[in-house]
Backbone bond lengths (Angstrom), bond angles and torsions (degrees), N, CA, C in turn:
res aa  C-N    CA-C-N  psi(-1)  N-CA   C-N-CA  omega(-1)  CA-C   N-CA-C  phi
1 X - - - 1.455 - - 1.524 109.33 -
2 X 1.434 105.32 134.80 1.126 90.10 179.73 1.497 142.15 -90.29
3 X 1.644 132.92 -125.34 2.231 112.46 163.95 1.093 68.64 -126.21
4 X 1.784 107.95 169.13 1.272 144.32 172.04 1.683 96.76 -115.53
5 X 0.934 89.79 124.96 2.023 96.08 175.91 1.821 111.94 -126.47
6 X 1.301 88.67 127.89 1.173 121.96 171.34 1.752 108.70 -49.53
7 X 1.519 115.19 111.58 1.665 111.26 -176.85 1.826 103.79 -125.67
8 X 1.383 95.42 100.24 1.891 93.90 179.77 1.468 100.03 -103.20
9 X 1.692 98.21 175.67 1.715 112.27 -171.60 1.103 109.08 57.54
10 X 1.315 98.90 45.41 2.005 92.37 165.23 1.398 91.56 -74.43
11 X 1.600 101.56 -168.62 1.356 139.26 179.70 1.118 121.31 -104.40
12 X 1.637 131.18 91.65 1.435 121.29 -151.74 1.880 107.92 -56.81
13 X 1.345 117.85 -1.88 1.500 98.09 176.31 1.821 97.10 -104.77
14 X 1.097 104.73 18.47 1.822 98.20 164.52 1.044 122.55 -52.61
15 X 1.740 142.55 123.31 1.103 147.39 152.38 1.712 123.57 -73.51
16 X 1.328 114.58 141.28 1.774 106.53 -179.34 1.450 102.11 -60.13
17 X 1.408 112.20 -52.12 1.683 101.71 177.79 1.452 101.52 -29.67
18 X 1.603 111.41 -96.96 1.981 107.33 -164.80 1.192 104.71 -23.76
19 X 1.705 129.92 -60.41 1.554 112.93 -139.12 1.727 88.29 -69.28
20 X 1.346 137.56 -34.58 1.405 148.90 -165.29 1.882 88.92 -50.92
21 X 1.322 115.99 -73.90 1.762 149.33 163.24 1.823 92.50 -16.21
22 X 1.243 126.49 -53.46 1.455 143.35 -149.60 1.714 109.99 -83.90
23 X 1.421 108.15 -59.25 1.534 132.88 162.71 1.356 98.28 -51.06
24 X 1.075 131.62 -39.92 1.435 109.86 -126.31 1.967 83.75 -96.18
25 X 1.280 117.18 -8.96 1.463 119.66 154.74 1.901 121.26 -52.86
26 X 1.195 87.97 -0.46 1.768 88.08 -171.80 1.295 117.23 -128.28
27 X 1.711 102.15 -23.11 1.929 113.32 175.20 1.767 95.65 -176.25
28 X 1.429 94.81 -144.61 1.382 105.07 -175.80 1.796 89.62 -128.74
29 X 1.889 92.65 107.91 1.837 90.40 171.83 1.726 107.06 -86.40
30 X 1.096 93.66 128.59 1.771 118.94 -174.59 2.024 110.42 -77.27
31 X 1.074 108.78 -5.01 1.641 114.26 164.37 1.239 108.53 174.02
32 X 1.097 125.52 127.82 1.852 127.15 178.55 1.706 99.73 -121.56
33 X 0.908 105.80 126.43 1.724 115.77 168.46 1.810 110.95 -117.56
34 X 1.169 122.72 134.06 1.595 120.31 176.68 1.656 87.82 -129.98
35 X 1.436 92.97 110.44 1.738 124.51 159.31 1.454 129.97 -25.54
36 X 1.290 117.95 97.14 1.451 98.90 -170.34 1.858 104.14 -128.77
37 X 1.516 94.78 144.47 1.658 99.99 -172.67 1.736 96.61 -57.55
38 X 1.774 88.82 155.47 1.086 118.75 -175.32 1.556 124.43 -66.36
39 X 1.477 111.40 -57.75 1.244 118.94 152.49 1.610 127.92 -63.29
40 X 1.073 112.95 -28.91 1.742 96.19 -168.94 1.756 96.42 -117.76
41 X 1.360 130.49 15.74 1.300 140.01 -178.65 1.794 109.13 32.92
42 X 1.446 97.51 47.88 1.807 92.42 171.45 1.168 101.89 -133.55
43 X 1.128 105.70 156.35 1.750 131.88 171.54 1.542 108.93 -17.10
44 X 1.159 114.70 113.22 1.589 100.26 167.05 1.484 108.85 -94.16
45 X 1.571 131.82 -2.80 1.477 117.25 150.01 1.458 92.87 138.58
46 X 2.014 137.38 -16.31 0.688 133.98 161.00 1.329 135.01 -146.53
47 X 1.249 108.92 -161.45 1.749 94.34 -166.19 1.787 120.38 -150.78
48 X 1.402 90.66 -156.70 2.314 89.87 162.50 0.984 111.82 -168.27
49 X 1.533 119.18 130.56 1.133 141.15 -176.67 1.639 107.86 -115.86
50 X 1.661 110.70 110.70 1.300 115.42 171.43 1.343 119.65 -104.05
51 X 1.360 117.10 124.69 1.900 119.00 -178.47 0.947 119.14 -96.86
52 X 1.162 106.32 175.93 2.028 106.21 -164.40 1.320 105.72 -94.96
53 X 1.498 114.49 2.83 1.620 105.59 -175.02 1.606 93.43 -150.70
54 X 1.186 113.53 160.73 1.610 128.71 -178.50 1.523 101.92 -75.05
55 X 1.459 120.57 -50.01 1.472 141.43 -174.10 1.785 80.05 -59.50
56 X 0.857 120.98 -84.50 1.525 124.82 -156.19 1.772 119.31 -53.86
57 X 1.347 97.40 -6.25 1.595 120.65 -172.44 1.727 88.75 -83.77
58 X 1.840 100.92 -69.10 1.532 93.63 -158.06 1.937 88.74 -76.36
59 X 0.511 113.13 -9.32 2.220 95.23 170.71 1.591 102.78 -63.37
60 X 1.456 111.33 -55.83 1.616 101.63 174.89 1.714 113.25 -47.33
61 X 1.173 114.29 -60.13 1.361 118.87 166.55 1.825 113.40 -19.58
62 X 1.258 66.59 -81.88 2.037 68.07 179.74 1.250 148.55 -60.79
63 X 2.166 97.49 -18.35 1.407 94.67 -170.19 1.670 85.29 -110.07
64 X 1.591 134.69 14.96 1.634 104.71 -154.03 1.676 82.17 -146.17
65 X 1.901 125.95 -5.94 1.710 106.00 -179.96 2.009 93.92 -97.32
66 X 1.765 79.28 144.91 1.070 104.55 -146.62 1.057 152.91 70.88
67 X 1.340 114.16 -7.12 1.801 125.47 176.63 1.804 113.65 -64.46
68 X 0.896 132.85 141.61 1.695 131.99 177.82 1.571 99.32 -69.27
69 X 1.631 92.09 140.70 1.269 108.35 -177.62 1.713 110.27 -148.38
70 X 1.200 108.87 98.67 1.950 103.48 -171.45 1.302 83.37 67.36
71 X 1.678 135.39 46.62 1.508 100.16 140.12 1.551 105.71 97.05
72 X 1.159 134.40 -41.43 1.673 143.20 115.05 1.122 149.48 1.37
73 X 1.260 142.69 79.66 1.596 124.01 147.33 1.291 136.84 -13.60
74 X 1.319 158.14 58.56 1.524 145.20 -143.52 1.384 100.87 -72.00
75 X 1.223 134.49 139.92 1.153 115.75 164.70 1.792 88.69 -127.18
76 X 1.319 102.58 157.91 1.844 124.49 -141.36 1.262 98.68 -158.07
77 X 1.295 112.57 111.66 1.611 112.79 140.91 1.580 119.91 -156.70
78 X 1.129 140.50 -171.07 1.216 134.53 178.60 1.470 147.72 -58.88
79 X 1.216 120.86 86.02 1.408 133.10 -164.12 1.426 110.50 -17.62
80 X 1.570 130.02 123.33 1.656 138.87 153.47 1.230 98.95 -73.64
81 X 1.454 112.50 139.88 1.541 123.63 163.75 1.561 123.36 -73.99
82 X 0.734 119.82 -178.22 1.732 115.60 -174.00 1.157 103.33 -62.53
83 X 1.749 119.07 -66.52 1.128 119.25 -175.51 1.528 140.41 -66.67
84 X 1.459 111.43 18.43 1.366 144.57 171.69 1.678 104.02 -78.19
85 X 1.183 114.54 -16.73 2.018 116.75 -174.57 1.657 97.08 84.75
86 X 1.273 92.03 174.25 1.951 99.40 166.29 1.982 71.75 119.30
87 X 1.404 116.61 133.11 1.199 125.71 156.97 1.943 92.74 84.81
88 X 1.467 92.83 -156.05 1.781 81.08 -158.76 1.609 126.40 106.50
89 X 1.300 121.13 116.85 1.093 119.60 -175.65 1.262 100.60 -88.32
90 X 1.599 106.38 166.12 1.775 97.25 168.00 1.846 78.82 -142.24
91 X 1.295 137.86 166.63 1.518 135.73 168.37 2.021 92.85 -93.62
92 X 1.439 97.60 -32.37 1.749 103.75 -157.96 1.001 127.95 93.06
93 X 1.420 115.80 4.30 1.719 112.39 -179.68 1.602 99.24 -100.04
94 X 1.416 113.20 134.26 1.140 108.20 143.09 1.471 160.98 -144.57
């Protein structure tokens, strides 16, 4: 199975094709989705790219975070799952 990695600072005119086109310098990415708001259906700026191999996960890692992409920095590394924290409401009262 392969990692799903976390890809921010896209390029809001990024297409999944390219970033698919982009990876595919590092392995074969097995599903890429780039995030787009709900209401206005555009790019919110990043995305996920999952590979078919762990080896081929950290090669993207190494040869493609930080490299320019549309004009971009990508910065890339390995997807946290939900239940890892990151996000979360709080109201603040307590």
């Amino acid at each position: 199975m392969g990692r799903k990695l976390y890809v921010g600072n896209l390029s809001f005119t990024a297409t999944e094709d390219e970033l698919r086109d982009y990876f595919a310098q590092a392995g074969t990415p097995d599903s890429v989705a780039i995030i787009k708001d709900r209401m206005t259906g555009k790019s919110r700026g990043f995305g996920f790219v999952e590979m078919s191999s762990d080896g081929e996960a950290s090669q993207a890692i190494e040869k493609l975070d930080g490299k320019d992409f549309k004009g971009r920095p990508l910065k890339i590394n390995e997807a946290r799952s939900r239940d890892e924290g990151g996000g979360g409401y709080s109201s603040g009262r307590y």
